[in-house]
C-alpha positions as CSV (number, residue, x, y, z in Angstrom):
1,X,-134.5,-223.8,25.7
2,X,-131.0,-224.5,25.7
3,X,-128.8,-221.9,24.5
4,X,-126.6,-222.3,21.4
5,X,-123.3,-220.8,23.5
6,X,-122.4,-219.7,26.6
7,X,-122.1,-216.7,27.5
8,X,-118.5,-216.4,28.1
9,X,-118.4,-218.0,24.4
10,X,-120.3,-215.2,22.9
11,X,-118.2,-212.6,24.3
12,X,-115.4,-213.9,23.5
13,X,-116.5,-214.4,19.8
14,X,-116.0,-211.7,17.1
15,X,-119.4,-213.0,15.5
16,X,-121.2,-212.7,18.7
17,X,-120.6,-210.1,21.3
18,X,-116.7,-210.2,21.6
19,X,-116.2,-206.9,19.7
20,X,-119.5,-205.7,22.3
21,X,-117.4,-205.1,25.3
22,X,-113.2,-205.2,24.3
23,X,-110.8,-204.2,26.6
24,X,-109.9,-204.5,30.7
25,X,-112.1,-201.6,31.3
26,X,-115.4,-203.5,30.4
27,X,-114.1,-206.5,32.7
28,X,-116.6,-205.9,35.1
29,X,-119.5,-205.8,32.7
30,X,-118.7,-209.2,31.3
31,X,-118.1,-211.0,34.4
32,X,-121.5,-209.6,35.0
33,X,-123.3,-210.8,32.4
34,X,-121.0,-214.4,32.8
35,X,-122.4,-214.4,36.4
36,X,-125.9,-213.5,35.4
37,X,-126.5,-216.6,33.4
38,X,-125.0,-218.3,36.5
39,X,-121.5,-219.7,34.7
40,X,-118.9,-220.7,36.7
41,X,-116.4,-217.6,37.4
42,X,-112.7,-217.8,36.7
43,X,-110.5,-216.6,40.2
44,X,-110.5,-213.5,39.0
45,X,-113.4,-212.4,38.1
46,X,-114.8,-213.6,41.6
47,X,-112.5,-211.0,42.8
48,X,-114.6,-208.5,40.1
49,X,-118.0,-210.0,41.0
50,X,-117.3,-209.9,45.3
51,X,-116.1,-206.3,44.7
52,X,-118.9,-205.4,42.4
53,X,-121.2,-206.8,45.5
54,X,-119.2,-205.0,48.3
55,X,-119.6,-201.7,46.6
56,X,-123.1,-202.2,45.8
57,X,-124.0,-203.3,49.6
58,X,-122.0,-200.1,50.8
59,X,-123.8,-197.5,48.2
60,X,-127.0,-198.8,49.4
61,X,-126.3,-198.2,53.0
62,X,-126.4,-202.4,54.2
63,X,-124.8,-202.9,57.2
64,X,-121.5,-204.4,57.5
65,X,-122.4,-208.0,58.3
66,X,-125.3,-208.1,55.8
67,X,-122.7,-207.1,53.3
68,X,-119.8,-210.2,54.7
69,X,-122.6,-212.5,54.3
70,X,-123.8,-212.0,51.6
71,X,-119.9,-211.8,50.0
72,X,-119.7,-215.1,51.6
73,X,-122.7,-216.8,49.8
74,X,-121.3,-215.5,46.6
75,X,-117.8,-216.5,46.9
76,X,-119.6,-220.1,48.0
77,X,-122.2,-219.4,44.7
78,X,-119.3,-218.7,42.4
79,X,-116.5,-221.3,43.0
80,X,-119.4,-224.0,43.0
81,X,-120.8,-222.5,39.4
82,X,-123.6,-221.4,41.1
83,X,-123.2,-217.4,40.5
């Protein structure tokens, strides 16, 4: 199926989801979602998306070089639209 709108498009749209999640503090929660449906991520919200990773990794006790690689791959994933 293919979807009527991206997601990015919906949360931007009062009609939609844009009056869902307003404001910088719910930044992180859209990149999310924009990442979950694998759009491609503006610069910054990589920078969200790699620290949302990093403080996952380290609250989950991963070990430093599991955490840098996976970082890596999704720095890779993201700037090719692959998140």
């Amino acid at each position: 199926m293919k979807p009527l709108c991206t997601m990015r498009q919906a949360l931007a749209d009062p009609h939609l989801l844009g009056d869902a999640l307003p404001g910088n503090s719910w930044s992180a929660w859209r990149t999310l979602l924009i990442a979950a449906t694998g759009e491609a991520l503006t610069p910054d919200e990589r920078v969200i998306f790699v620290a949302m990773l990093l403080a996952f990794a380290l609250t989950t006790g991963m070990a430093a070089v599991t955490v840098k690689v996976h970082i890596d791959q999704a720095v890779t994933d993201c700037s090719t639209g692959n998140c």
